[in-house]
C-alpha positions in Angstrom: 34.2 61.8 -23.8 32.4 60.2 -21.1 32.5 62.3 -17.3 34.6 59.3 -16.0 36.9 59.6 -18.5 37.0 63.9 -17.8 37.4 63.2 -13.8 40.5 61.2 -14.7 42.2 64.1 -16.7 41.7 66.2 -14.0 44.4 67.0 -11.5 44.6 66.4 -7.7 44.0 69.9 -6.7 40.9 70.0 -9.0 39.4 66.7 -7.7 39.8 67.7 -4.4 38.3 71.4 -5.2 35.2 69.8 -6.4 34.8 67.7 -3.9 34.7 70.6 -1.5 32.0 71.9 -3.3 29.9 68.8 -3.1 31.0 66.6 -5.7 31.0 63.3 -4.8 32.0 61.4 -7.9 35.0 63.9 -7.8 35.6 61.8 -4.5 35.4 58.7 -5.8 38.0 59.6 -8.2 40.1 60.4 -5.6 39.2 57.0 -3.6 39.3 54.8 -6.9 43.5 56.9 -7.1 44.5 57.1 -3.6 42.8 53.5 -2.3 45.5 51.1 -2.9 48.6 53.1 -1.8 46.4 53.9 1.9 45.2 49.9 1.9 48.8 49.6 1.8 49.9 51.6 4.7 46.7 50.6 6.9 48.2 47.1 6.6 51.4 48.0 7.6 49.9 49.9 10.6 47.2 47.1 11.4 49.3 43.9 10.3 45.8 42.2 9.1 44.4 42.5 5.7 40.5 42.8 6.6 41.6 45.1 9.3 43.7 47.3 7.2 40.7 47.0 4.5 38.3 48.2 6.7 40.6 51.0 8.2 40.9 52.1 4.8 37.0 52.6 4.2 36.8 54.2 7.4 39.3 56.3 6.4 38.2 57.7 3.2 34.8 57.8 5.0 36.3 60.5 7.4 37.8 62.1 4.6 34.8 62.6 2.8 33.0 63.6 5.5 35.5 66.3 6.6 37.2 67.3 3.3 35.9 70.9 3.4 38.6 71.1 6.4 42.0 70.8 4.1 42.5 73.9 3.1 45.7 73.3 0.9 44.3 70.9 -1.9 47.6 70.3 -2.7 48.6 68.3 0.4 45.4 65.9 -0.3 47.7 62.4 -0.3 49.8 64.0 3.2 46.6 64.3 4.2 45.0 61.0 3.9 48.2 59.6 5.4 48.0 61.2 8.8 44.2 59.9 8.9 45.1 56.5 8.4 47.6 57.0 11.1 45.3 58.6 13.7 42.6 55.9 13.1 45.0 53.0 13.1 46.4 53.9 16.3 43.1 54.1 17.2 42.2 51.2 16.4 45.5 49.2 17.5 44.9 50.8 20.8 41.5 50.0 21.7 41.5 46.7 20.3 41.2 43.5 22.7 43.4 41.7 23.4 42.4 37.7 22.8 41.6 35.7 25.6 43.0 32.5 26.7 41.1 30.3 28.2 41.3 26.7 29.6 39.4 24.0 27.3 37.1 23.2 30.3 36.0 26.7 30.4 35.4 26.8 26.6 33.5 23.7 26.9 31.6 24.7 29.3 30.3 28.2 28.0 30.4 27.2 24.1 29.3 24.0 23.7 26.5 24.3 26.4 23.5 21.9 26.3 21.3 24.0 24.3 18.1 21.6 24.2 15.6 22.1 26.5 16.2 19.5 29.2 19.6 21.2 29.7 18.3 24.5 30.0 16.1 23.6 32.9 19.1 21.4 34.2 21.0 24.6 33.9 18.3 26.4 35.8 17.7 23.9 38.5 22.0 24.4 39.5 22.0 27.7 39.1 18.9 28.3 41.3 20.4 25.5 43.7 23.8 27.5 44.1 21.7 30.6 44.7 19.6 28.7 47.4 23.3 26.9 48.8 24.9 30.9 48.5 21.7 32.5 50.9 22.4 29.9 53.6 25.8 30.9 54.2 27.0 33.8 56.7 26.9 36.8 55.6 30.5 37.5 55.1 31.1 34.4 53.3 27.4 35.3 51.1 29.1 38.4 50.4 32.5 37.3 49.6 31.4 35.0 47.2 29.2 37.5 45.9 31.5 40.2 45.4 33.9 37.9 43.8 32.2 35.5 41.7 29.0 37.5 40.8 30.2 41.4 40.8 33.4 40.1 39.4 35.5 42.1 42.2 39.6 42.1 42.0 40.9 40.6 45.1 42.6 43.9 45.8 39.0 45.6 45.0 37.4 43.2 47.2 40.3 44.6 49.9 38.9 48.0 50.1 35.7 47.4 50.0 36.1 45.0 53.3 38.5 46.9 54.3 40.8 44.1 55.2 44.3 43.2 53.5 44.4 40.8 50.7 45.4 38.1 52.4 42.5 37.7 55.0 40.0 38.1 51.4 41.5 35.1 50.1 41.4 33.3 53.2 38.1 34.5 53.3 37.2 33.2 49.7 38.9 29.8 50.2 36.8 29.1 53.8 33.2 31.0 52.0 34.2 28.1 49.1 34.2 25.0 51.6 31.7 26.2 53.2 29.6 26.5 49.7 30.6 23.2 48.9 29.4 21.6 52.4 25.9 23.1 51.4 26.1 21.9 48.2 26.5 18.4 49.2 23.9 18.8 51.9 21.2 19.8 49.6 22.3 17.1 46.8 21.7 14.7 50.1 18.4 15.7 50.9 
């Protein structure tokens, strides 16, 4: 009789008794039993199968890890169950959310001109916008600023100018005409 074939005689209790006292292929009897059944409710918690198969990992990683805490070896399966629950709220929580975003937009920021003429193009407008930005006022410099390079709220950008939302995005429309003026004044020149 091989050990494999002597883990899988053993019971629960005894598998998870060894594995509190360090061994691991006693664990991995207990994964190779147990995986299926809490893949199975990780994809009902997650609703994707890589997700739920990577929860699942994480999960009996966590066990392993923290096995010598379960002092009932008889409650092993209840066990695993409320870990997978934990870490798949977890996860469901502090996932993000996938974000939309206008095909112009994509364009623009995926399929940039990666060669080296449109890298210094790249360069030449950004470094032109910064020149265009430092000619402005400074409450329209600093509106445009806050907004477009701090990435400030409109009602953030309210407090910190103490002024009401309104006047910021009067502010921001006038600081973006204004921008625009300079822009076509330097393109002239």
């Amino acid at each position: 009789m091989t050990l494999t074939d002597e883990l899988q005689t053993l019971t629960v209790v005894e598998l998870v008794r060894a594995s509190q006292a360090g061994d691991r292929l006693a664990f991995g009897e207990l994964f190779n039993r147990y995986r299926a059944g809490i893949v199975a409710l990780a994809m009902r918690r997650v609703r994707n199968a890589d997700e739920a198969d990577e929860l699942a990992q994480d999960v009996f990683i966590q066990a392993m890890e923290k096995i010598d805490q379960l002092r009932v070896p008889e409650a092993f399966g209840g066990w695993l169950r409320r870990i997978v629950h934990r870490m798949a709220i977890n996860r469901v929580t502090r996932r993000q959310a996938p974000l939309a975003c206008d095909p112009e937009t994509l364009e623009a920021t995926c399929f940039a001109d990666g060669t080296p003429d449109g890298v210094a193009l790249q360069r030449e407008e950004a470094a032109s916008v910064r020149a265009a930005v430092a000619r402005l006022g400074v409450t329209d410099r600093e509106t445009l600023r806050a907004f477009y390079m701090h990435g400030k709220s409109l009602v953030q950008m309210s407090e910190a100018f103490d002024a009401p939302v309104g006047t910021i995005k009067r502010r921001l429309h006038v600081a973006r005409k204004r921008l625009a003026k300079e822009m076509d004044v330097a393109q002239a020149v």
